[in-house]
C-alpha positions, 0 to 999 in steps of 0.5 A, spaced: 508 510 495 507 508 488 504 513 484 503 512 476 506 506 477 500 502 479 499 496 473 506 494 476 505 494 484 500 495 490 501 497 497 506 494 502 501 490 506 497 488 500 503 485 497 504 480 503 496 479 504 495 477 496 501 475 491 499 478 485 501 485 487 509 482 488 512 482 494 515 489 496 516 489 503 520 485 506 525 486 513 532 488 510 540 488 511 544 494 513 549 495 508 555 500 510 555 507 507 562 509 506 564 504 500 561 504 493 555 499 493 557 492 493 551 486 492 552 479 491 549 477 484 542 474 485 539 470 480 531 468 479 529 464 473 530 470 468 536 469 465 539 476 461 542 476 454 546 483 455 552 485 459 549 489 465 555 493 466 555 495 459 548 497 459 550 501 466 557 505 462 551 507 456 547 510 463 553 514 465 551 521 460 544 520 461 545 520 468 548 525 469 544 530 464 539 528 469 543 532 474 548 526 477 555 527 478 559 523 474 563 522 482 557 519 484 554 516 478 561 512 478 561 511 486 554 507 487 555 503 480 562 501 479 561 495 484 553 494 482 551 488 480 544 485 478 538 482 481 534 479 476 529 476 481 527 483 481 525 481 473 521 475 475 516 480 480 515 484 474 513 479 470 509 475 476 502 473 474 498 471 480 494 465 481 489 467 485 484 474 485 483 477 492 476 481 492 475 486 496 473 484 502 479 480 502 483 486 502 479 490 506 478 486 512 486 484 512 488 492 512 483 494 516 482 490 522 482 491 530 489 490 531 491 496 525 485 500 528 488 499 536 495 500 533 494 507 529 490 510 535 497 508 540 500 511 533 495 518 534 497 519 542 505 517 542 506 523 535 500 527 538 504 533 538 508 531 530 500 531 529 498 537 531 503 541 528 503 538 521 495 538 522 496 546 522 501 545 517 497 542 511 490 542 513 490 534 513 487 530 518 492 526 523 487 520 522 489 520 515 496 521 516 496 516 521 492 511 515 496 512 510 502 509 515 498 504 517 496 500 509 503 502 508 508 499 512 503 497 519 506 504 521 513 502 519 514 494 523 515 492 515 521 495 512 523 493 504 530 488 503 531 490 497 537 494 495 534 500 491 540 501 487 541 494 485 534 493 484 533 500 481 539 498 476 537 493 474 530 494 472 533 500 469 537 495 463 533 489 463 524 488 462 519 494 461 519 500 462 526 501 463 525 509 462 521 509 468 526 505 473 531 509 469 528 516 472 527 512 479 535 510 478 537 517 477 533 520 483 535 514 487 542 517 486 540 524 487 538 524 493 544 520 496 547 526 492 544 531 495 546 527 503 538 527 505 540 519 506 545 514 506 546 508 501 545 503 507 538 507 509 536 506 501 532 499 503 525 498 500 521 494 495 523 491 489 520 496 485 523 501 489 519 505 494 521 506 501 521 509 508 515 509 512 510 511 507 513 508 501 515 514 497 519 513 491 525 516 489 521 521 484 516 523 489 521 523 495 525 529 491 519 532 490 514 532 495 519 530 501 520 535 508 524 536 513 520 537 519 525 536 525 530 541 523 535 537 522 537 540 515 535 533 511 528 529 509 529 523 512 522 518 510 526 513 514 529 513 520 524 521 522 517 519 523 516 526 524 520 528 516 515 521 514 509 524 517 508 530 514 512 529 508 506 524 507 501 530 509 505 535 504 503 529 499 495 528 499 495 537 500 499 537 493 494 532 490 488 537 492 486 536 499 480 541 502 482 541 509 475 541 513 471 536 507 470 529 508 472 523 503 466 521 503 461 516 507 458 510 506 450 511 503 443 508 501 441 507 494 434 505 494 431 501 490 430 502 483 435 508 481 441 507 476 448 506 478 451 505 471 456 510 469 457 512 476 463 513 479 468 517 482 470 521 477 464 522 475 461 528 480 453 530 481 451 535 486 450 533 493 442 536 492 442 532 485 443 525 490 438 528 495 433 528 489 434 521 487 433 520 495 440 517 496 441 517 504 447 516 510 446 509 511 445 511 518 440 515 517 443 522 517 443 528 512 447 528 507 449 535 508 453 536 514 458 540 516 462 545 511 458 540 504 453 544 501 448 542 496 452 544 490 458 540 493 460 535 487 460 528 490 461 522 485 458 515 487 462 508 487 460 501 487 467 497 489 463 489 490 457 491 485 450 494 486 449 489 492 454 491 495 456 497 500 456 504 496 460 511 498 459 517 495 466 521 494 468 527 494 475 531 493 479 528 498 477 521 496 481 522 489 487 526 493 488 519 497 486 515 491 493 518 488 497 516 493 497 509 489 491 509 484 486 504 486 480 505 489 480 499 493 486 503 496 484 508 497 477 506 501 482 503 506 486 509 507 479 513 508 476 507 512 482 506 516 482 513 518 474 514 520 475 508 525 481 511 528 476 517 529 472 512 532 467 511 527 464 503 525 466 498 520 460 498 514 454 498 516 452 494 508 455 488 508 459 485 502 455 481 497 459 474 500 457 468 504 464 467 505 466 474 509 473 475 510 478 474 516 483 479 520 490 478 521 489 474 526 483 469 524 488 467 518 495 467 523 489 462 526 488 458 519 495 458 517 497 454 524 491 449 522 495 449 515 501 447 519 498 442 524 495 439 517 503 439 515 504 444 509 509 448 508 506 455 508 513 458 511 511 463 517 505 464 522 504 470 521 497 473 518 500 474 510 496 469 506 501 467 499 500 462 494 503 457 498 498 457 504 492 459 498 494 452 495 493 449 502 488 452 502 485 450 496 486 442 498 483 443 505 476 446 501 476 440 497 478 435 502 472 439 507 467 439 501 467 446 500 469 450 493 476 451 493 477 457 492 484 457 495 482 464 499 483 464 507 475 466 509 471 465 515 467 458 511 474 454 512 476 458 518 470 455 522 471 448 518 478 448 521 475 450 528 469 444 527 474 439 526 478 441 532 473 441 537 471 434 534 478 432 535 477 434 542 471 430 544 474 424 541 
């Protein structure tokens, strides 16, 4: 969960589909938990000017003010050192924009719609209890697990003290990480986890559902009793922390998100969005519809419940009005794109189909497995592209980017349907000569 921190970092599986949200999820190593932190010095192209242990000696005051211990605070820094490879993601400027369709297609597909639905059933009783509790759907609960960690399979290699530390002393927004380092500290403090669970991103968000240190001391719950909010090893803690989360960030519990609508031709969209609300019967008079076809009110929405329209690819694209708790999930990490997939990814493992208006594209994107295809294809042709497994980085987008020029298509280095059915032609010729 990277709340207010969104200029920096993007979802935990968005970082694997695109590179311009830095790697932050990554499967990581155990560190033992009865010493004091011990890190080898990992170095990227950033080179510091200043002494790290110097810079963490002048955090002590400050640390402690904050609520650290000065046992503490000595414990897990007196053997720390830096990783400035976190620096060099801070600064990473992508090369290649992802639109939306991209993003969507590769976080919800078939394979994360089937997986979330065994989720709903194995946890159906954790569900059903923190449903009760706070008013939030399980589906959406579920999703937010789902887009944040593929229900906990990725995992961060990222030691958070070492990483934390060291954006605490070097790059932006030292002040921010610094609060995080703190918190980090805090928690291990108060025996809700031990160092060698703390293991998440690069920018410090972690356990099941990516809370940061910050919002882990505020939001996190002990669900199971065991007298400790574990987001990391308790599926039932991580469950209804997260659900805690979207009903402190305003949840009406039996409302909607919102639903895929028809704008008819002519109407305005300019200056709409999501914070700027109308009334339901205010969209009705401007004859704006269900795309299938039913009423707009439904359920417990009236006429005079505010609902803000939002256009994520443009005009031609699919349209959604939006209530509420699409801002609720929209805080989780500040991003619209975000945010629909959260709601998208919970309407289908209510059941409910993909969107009915297509995207305005004529190279639609792929899932997970349809670029697990076109990296093989990648491989076959003899790149470099690191592992098969459904996450397109720059390596496998240059790649990509030298195939579309080979096969005469615009290379626009993106893993779309176009250079996937090129890719299969090319094969069955293969296979006829």
């Amino acid at each position: 969960m990277k709340h207010h921190f969104f200029l920096f970092i993007g979802t935990a599986l968005f970082a694997f589909f695109n590179q311009a949200h830095a790697e932050l999820i990554i499967n990581g190593a155990k560190v033992a938990s009865n010493t004091a932190t011990t890190t080898a010095p990992v170095t990227g192209s950033y080179m510091s000017t200043s002494s790290f242990q110097g810079c963490l000696a002048n955090l002590r005051s400050q640390a402690i003010a904050s609520g650290v211990s000065g046992s503490t605070y000595d414990r897990y820094t007196q053997n720390l050192s830096p990783d400035y490879s976190v620096i060099d993601k801070l600064n990473y400027q992508p090369e290649f924009s992802t639109p939306i369709w991209d993003y969507l297609s590769g976080l919800v597909d078939n394979e994360r719609v089937q997986a979330g639905q065994q989720k709903l059933a194995q946890h159906r009783v954790v569900l059903n209890r923190v449903e009760q509790t706070y008013g939030v759907p399980a589906e959406t609960v579920v999703a937010v697990w789902g887009v944040e960690s593929n229900y906990g399979d990725i995992s961060g290699k990222y030691p958070l003290l070492q990483a934390l530390g060291t954006l605490s002393c070097e790059g932006r927004r030292q002040s921010y990480f610094r609060g995080e380092f703190f918190a980090t500290m805090r928690i291990l403090q108060r025996g809700d986890l031990t160092q060698d669970q703390l293991y998440g991103s690069w920018a410090g968000a972690f356990g099941h559902t990516q809370f940061m240190p910050s919002t882990y001391e505020r939001l996190a719950v002990d669900f199971d009793g065991d007298g400790r909010r574990d987001l990391v090893s308790s599926t039932t803690d991580a469950l209804a922390s997260t659900a805690n989360f979207l009903k402190r960030a305003g949840w009406q519990t039996g409302m909607p998100w919102g639903f895929e609508v028809k704008i008819p031709q002519g109407v305005s969209i300019a200056g709409e969005s999501r914070r700027n609300k109308r009334s339901l019967n205010s969209w009705i008079a401007q004859g704006v519809t269900r795309t299938d076809g039913t009423a707009l009110i439904q359920g417990n929405l009236s006429g005079s419940t505010p609902a803000g329209l939002i256009t994520p690819a443009g005009a031609n694209g699919p349209a959604f009005l939006v209530f509420k708790n699409f801002d609720a999930i929209y805080s989780y990490n500040a991003a619209e794109s975000y945010g629909l997939a959260i709601a998208h990814l919970s309407d289908r493992l209510q059941g409910g189909s993909t969107f009915r208006t297509a995207w305005p594209t004529d190279d639609a994107g792929t899932s997970r497995a349809e670029r697990r295809e076109i990296q093989q294809f990648l491989i076959q042709r003899g790149y470099d592209i690191g592992a098969v497994d459904g996450l397109i980085g720059d390596k496998s987008r240059q790649a990509i980017q030298k195939e579309q020029s080979r096969l005469g298509l615009n290379p626009t280095g993106r893993a779309g349907q176009q250079i996937l059915r090129a890719f299969r032609q090319e094969q069955a010729k293969q296979m006829m000569q």
